[in-house]
SEPA-739203 format. One line per 4 residues: number of its first residue (from 1); for each residue x negated, y negated, z of N, C-alpha, C, O. Coordinates in nm, 4 decimals. Layout:
! SEPA-739203
NUM	X Y Z X Y Z X Y Z X Y Z; ...
! end
This chain:
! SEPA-739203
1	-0.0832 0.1188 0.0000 0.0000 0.0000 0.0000 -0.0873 -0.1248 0.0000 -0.0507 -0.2234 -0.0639; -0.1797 -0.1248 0.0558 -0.2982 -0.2469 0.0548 -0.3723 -0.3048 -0.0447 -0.4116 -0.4212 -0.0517; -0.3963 -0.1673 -0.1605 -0.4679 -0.1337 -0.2481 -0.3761 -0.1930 -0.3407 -0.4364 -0.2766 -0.4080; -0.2379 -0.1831 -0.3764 -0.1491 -0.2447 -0.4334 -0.1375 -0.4282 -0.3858 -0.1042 -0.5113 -0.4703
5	-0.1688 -0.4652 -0.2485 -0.1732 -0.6008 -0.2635 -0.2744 -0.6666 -0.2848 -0.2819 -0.7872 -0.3082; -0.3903 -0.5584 -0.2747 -0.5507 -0.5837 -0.2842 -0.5379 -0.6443 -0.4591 -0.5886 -0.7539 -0.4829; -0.5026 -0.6045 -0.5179 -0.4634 -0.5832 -0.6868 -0.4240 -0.7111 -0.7449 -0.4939 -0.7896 -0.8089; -0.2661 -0.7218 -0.7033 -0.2068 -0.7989 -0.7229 -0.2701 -0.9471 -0.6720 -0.2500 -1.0580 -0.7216
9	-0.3525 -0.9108 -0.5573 -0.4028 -1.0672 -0.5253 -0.5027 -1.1302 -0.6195 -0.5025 -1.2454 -0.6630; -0.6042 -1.0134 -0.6469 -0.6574 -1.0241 -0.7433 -0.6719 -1.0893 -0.8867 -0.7664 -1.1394 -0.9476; -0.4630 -1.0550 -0.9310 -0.4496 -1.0738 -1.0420 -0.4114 -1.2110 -1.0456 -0.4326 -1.2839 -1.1425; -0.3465 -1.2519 -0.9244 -0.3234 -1.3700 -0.8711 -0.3961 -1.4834 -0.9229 -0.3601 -1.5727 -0.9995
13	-0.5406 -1.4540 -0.8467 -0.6476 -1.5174 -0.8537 -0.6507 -1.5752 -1.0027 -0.6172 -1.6908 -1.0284; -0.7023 -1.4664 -1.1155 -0.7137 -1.4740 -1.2396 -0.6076 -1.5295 -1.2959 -0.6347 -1.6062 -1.3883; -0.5324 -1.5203 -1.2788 -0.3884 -1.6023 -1.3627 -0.3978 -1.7771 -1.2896 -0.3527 -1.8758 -1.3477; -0.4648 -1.7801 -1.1567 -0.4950 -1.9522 -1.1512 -0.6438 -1.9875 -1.1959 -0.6950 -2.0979 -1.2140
17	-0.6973 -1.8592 -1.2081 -0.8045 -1.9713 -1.2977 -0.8027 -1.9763 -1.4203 -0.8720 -2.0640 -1.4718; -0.7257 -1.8876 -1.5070 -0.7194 -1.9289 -1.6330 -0.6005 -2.0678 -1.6230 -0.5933 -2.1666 -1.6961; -0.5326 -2.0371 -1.5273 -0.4133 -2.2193 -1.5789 -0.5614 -2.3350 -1.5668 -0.5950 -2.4221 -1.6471; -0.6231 -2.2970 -1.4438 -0.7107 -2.4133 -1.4410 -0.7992 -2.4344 -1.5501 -0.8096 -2.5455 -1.6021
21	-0.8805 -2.3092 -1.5985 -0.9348 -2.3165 -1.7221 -0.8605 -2.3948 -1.7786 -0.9232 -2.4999 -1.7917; -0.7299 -2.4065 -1.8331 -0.6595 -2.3972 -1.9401 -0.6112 -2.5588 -1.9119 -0.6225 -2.6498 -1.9940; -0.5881 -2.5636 -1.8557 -0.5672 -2.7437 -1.8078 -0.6528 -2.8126 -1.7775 -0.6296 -2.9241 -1.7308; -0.7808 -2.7644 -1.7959 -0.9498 -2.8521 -1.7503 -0.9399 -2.8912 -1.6293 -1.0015 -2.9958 -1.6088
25	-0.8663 -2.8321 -1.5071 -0.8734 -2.9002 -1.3879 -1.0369 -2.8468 -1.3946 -1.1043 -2.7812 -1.4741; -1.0638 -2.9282 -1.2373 -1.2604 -2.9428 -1.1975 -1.2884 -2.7813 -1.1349 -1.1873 -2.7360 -1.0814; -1.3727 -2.7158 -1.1336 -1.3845 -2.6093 -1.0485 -1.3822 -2.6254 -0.8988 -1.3703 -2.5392 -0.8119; -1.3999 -2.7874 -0.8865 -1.3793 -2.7839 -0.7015 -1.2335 -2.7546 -0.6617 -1.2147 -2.7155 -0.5466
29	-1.1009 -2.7731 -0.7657 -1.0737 -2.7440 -0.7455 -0.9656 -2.5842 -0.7245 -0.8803 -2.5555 -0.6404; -1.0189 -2.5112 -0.8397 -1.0188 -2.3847 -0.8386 -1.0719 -2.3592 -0.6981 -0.9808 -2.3719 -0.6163; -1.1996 -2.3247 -0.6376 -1.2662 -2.2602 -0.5495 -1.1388 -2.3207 -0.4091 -1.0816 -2.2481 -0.3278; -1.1285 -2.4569 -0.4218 -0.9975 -2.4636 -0.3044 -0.8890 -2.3954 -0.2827 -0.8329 -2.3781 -0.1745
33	-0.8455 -2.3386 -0.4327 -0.7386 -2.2373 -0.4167 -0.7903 -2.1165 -0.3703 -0.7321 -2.0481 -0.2861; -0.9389 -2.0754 -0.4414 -0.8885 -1.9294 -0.4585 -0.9590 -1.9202 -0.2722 -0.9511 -1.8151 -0.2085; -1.0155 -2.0342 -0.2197 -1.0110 -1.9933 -0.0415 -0.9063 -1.9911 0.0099 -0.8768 -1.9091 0.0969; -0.8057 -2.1078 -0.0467 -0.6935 -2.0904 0.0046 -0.6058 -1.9547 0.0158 -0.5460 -1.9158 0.1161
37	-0.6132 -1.8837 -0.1272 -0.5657 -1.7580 -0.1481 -0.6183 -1.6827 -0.0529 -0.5434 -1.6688 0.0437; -0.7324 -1.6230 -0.0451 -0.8118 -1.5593 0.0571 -0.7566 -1.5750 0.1971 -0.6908 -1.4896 0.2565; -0.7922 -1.6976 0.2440 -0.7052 -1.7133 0.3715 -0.5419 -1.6826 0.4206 -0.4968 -1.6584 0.5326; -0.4809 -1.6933 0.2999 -0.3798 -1.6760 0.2949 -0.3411 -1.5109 0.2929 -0.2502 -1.4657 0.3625
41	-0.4153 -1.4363 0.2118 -0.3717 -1.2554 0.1938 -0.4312 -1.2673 0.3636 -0.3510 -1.2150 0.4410; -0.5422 -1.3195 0.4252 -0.5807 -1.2266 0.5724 -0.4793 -1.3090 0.6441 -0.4053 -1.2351 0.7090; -0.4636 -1.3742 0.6502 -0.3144 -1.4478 0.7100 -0.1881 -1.3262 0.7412 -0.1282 -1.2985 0.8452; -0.1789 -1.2688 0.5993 -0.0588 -1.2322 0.5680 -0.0941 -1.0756 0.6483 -0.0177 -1.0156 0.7239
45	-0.1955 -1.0444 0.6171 -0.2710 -0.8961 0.6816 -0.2207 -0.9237 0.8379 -0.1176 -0.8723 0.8813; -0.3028 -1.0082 0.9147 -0.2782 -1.0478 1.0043 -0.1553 -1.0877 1.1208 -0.1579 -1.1005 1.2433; -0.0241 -1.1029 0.9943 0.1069 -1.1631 1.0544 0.1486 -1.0075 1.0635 0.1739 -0.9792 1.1806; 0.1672 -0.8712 0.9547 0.1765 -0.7866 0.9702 0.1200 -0.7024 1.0900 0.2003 -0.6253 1.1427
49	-0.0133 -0.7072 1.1422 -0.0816 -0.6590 1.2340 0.0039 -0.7249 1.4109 0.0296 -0.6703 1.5182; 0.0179 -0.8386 1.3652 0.0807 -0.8449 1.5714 0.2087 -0.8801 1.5387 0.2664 -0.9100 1.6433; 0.2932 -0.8928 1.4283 0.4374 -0.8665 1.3893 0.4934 -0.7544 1.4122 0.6148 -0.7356 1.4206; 0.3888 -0.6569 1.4258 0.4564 -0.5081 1.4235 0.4485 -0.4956 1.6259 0.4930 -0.4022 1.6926
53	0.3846 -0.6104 1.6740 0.4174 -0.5641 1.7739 0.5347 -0.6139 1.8497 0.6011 -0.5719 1.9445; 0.5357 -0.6986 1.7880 0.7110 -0.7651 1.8217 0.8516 -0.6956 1.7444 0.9610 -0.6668 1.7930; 0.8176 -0.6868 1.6531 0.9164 -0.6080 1.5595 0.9068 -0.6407 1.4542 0.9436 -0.5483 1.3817; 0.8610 -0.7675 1.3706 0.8623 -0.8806 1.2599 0.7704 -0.7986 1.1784 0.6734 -0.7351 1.2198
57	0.8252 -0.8109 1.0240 0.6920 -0.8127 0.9677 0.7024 -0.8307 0.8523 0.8187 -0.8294 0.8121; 0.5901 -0.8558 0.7448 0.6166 -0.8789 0.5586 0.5869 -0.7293 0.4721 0.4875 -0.6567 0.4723; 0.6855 -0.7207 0.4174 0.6361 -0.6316 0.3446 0.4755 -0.6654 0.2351 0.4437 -0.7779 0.1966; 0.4238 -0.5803 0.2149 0.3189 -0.6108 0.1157 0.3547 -0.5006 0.0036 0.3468 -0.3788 0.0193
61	0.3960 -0.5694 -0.1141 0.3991 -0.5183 -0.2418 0.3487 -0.6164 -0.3237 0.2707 -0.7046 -0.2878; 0.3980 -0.5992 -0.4448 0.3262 -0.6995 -0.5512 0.3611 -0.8560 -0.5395 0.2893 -0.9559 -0.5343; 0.4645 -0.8420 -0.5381 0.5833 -0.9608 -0.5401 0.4806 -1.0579 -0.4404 0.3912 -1.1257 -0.4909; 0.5085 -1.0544 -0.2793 0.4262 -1.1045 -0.1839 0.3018 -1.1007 -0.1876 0.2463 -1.1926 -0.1274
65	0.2187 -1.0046 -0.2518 0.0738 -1.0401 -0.2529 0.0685 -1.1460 -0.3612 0.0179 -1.2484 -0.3154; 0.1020 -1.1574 -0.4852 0.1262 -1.2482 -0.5557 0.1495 -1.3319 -0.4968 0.0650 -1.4141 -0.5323; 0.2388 -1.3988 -0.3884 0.2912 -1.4802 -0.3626 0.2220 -1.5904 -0.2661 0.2210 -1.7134 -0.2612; 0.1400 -1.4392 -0.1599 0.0554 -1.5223 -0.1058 -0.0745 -1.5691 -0.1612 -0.1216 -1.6747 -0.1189
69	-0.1527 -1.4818 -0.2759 -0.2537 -1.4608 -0.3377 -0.2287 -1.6483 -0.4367 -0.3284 -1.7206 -0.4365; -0.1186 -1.6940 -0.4974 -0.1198 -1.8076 -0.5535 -0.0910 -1.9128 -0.4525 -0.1385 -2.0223 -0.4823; -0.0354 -1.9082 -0.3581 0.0216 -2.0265 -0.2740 -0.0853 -2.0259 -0.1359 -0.1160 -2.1291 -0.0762; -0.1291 -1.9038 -0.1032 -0.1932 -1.9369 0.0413 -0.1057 -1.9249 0.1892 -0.0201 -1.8401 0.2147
73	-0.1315 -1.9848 0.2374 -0.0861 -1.9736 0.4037 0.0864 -2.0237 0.3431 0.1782 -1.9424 0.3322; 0.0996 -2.1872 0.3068 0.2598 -2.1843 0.2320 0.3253 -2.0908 0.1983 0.4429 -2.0768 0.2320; 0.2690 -2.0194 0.1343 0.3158 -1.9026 0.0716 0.3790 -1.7877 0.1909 0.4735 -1.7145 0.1612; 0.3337 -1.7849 0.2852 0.3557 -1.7023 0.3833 0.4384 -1.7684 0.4653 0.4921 -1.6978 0.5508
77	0.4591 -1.8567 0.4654 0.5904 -1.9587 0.5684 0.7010 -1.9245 0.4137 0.8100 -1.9259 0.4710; 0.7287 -1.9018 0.2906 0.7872 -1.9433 0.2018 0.8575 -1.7344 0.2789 0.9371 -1.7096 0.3694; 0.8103 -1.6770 0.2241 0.8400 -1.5568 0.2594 0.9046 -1.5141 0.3894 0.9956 -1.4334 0.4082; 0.8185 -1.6059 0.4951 0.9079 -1.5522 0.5886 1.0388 -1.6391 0.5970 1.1270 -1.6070 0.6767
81	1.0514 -1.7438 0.5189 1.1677 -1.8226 0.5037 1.2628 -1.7266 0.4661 1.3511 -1.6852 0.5412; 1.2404 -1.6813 0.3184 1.3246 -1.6065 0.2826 1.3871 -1.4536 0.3110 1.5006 -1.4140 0.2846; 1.2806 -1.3832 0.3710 1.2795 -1.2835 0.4287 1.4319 -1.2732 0.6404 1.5156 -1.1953 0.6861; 1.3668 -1.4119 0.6810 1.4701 -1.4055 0.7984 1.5559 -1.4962 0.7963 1.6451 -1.5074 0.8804
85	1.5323 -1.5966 0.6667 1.6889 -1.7324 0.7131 1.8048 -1.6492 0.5566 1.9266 -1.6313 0.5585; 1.7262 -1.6231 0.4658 1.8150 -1.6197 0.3570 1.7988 -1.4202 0.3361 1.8612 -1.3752 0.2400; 1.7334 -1.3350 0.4081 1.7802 -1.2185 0.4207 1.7558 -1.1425 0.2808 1.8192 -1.0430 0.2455; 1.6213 -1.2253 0.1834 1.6522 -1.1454 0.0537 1.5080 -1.0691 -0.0054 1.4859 -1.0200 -0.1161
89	1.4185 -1.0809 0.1195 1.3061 -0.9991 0.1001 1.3092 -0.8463 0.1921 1.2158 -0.7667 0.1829
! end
């Protein structure tokens, strides 16, 4: 299951640096995302790890590793938005 968000984050990654390629943004700011991304999948590792000790937790499939893998830590407030106010993750 990890190996599947390990992937997807991955692909994440590559699909924002080709937009950035592709729009000439600067590489400073690529490397801001893709830490951001980074921080964001161990974030998400992390909310799973002491979520499970409360009861809470994110699934990790493609969808969400994607999700956190392009957006970052946001990305993980966006999920659990939708996941406990709107009930559709």
């Amino acid at each position: 299951m990890i190996g599947t968000g390990i992937l997807s984050f991955m692909i994440g990654i590559i699909v924002l640096a080709f937009l950035v390629w592709l729009f000439g943004i600067s590489l400073k700011i690529l490397f801001r995302f893709i830490i951001n991304s980074i921080i964001g999948f161990a974030f998400l590792i992390i909310f799973n790890f002491f979520g499970a000790i409360i009861g809470i937790h994110l699934p990790i499939t493609i969808l969400t590793s994607f999700i956190v893998g392009v957006f970052g830590i946001p990305g993980i407030l966006i999920l659990i938005i939708l996941k406990y106010v709107f009930c559709l993750i």
